[in-house]
C-alpha positions in Angstrom: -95.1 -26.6 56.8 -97.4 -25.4 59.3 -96.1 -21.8 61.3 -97.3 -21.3 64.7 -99.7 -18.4 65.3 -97.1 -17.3 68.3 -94.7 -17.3 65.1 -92.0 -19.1 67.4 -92.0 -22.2 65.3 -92.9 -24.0 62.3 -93.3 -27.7 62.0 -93.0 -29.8 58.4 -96.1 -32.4 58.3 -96.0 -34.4 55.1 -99.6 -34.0 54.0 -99.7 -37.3 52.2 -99.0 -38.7 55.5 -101.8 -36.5 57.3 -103.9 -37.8 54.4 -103.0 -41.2 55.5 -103.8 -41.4 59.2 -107.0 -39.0 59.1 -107.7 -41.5 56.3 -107.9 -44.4 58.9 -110.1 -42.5 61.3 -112.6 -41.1 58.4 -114.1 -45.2 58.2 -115.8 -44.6 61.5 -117.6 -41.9 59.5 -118.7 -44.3 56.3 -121.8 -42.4 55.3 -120.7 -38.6 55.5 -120.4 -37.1 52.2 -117.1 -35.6 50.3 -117.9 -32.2 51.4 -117.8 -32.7 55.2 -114.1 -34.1 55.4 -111.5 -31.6 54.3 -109.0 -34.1 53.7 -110.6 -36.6 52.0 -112.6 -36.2 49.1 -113.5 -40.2 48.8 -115.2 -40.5 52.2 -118.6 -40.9 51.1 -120.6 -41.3 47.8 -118.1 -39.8 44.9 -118.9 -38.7 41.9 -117.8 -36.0 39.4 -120.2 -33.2 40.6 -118.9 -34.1 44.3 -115.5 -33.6 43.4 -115.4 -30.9 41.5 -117.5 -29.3 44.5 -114.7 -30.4 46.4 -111.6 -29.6 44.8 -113.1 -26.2 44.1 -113.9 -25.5 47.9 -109.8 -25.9 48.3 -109.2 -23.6 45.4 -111.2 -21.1 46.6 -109.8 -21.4 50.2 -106.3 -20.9 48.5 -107.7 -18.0 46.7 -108.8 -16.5 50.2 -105.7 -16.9 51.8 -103.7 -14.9 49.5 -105.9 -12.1 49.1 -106.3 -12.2 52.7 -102.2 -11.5 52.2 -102.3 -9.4 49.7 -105.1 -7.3 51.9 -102.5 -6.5 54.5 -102.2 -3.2 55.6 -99.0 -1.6 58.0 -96.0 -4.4 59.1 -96.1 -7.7 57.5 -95.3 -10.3 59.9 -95.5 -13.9 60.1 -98.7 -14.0 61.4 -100.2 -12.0 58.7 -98.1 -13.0 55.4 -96.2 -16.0 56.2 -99.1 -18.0 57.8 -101.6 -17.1 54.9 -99.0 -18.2 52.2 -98.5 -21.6 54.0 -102.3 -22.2 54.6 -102.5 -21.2 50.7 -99.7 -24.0 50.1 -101.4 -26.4 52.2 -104.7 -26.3 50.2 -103.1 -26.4 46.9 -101.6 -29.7 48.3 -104.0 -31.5 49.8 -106.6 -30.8 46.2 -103.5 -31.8 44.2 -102.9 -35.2 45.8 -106.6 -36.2 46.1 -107.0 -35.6 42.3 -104.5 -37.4 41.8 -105.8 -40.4 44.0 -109.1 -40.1 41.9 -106.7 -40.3 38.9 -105.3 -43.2 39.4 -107.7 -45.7 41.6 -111.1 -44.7 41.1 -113.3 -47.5 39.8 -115.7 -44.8 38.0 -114.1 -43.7 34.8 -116.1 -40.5 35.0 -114.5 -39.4 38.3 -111.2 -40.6 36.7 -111.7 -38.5 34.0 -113.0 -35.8 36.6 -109.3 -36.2 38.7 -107.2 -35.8 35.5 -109.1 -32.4 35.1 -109.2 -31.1 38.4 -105.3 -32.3 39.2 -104.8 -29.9 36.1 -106.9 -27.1 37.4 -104.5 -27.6 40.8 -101.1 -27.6 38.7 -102.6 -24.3 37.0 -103.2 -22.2 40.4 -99.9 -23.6 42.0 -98.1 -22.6 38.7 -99.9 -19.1 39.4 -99.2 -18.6 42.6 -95.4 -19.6 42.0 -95.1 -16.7 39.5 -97.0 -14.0 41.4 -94.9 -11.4 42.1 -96.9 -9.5 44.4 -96.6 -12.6 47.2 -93.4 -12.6 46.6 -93.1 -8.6 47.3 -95.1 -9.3 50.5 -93.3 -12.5 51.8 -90.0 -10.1 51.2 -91.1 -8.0 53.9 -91.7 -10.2 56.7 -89.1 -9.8 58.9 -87.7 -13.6 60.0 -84.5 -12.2 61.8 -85.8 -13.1 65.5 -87.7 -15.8 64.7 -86.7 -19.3 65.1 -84.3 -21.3 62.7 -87.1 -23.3 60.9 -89.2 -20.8 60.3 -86.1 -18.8 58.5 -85.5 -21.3 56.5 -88.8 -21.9 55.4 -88.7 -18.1 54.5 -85.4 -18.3 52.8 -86.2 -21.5 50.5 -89.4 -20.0 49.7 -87.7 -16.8 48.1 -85.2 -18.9 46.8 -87.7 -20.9 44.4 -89.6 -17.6 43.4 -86.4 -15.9 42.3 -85.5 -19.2 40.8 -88.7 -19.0 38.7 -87.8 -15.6 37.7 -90.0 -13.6 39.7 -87.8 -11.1 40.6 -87.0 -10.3 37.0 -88.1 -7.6 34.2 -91.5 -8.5 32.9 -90.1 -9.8 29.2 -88.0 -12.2 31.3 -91.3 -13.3 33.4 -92.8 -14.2 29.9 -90.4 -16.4 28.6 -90.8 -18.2 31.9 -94.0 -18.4 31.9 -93.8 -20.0 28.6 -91.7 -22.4 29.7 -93.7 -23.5 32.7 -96.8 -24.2 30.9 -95.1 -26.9 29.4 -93.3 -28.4 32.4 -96.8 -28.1 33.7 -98.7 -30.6 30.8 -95.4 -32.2 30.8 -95.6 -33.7 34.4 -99.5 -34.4 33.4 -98.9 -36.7 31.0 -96.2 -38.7 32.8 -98.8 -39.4 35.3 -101.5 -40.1 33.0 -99.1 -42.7 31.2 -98.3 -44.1 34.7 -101.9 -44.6 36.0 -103.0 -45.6 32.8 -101.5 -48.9 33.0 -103.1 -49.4 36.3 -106.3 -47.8 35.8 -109.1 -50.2 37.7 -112.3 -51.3 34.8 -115.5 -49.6 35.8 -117.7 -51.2 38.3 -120.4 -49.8 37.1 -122.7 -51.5 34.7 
């Protein structure tokens, strides 16, 4: 969900479909490395130090954005919370499906290895930034009531799944949740391990 910087509208994208068409114009680029497409963290020579530089780049450009939220001073509007917390969303999505990819198709077991890891690392800070209560506080006091009827629901559902996940509740509560999602979290891990293991391609190295 991108939000407009005029804050009049908001338009879904699926990323994985972004992912898809930039993916077609990235092979006019063959020899750039990882690092200069954003999208794409195959274009390029891959390895593991390459995508770990690369998955942490989105990481710490989610990091930015919410303390770039959290900064805010005065009226929070959609321009200055919502927008962060969607550009935060956005880079925890695009990191998460690209480890993944690397997961599942790479032909160099060391950057296979290297996507399990990292898609880990991603589930982690989306898990954190689910539970944090502080965003939540802040997105609370963006004021949606004159803004389009996307861009309320967007706001709406995203309250919805943090009070949903407890964050709204005593801090004992927020434990036990937290408990529980840790192992939701490993949980949806190993389904996907098992699922790409049987497909896994044999190195083509060596």
């Amino acid at each position: 969900m991108l939000v407009s910087r005029s804050g009049k509208s908001v338009l879904r994208v699926s990323c994985f479909t972004a992912i898809g068409v930039c993916g077609l114009l990235s092979l006019a680029w063959p020899t750039a490395s990882a690092q200069d497409d954003p999208l794409h963290v195959w274009v390029g020579k891959l390895d593991r130090t390459g995508a770990e530089k690369w998955v942490d780049a989105h990481l710490a450009q989610e990091k930015k954005n919410i303390d770039e939220l959290l900064a805010v001073k005065g009226a929070r509007t959609i321009e200055n919370t919502l927008q962060p917390y969607d550009n935060a969303q956005n880079e925890l999505t695009v990191a998460g499906a690209e480890s993944y990819l690397m997961f599942a198709v790479a032909p160099q077991k060391e950057v296979r290895d290297a996507g399990q890891a990292l898609a880990q690392r991603v589930q982690q800070a989306a898990n954190g930034l689910a539970l944090n209560q502080q965003v939540y506080r802040a997105l609370g006091e963006v004021n949606v009531a004159l803004a389009d009827p996307a861009t309320r629901h967007y706001m709406e559902r995203t309250l919805l799944e943090y009070r949903l996940a407890g964050v709204d509740k005593d801090a004992a509560t927020r434990a036990e949740d937290q408990k529980e999602t840790r192992p939701r979290a490993r949980g949806w891990t190993e389904v996907r391990t098992q699922r790409a293991g049987e497909r896994q391609p044999r190195d083509r190295e060596g």
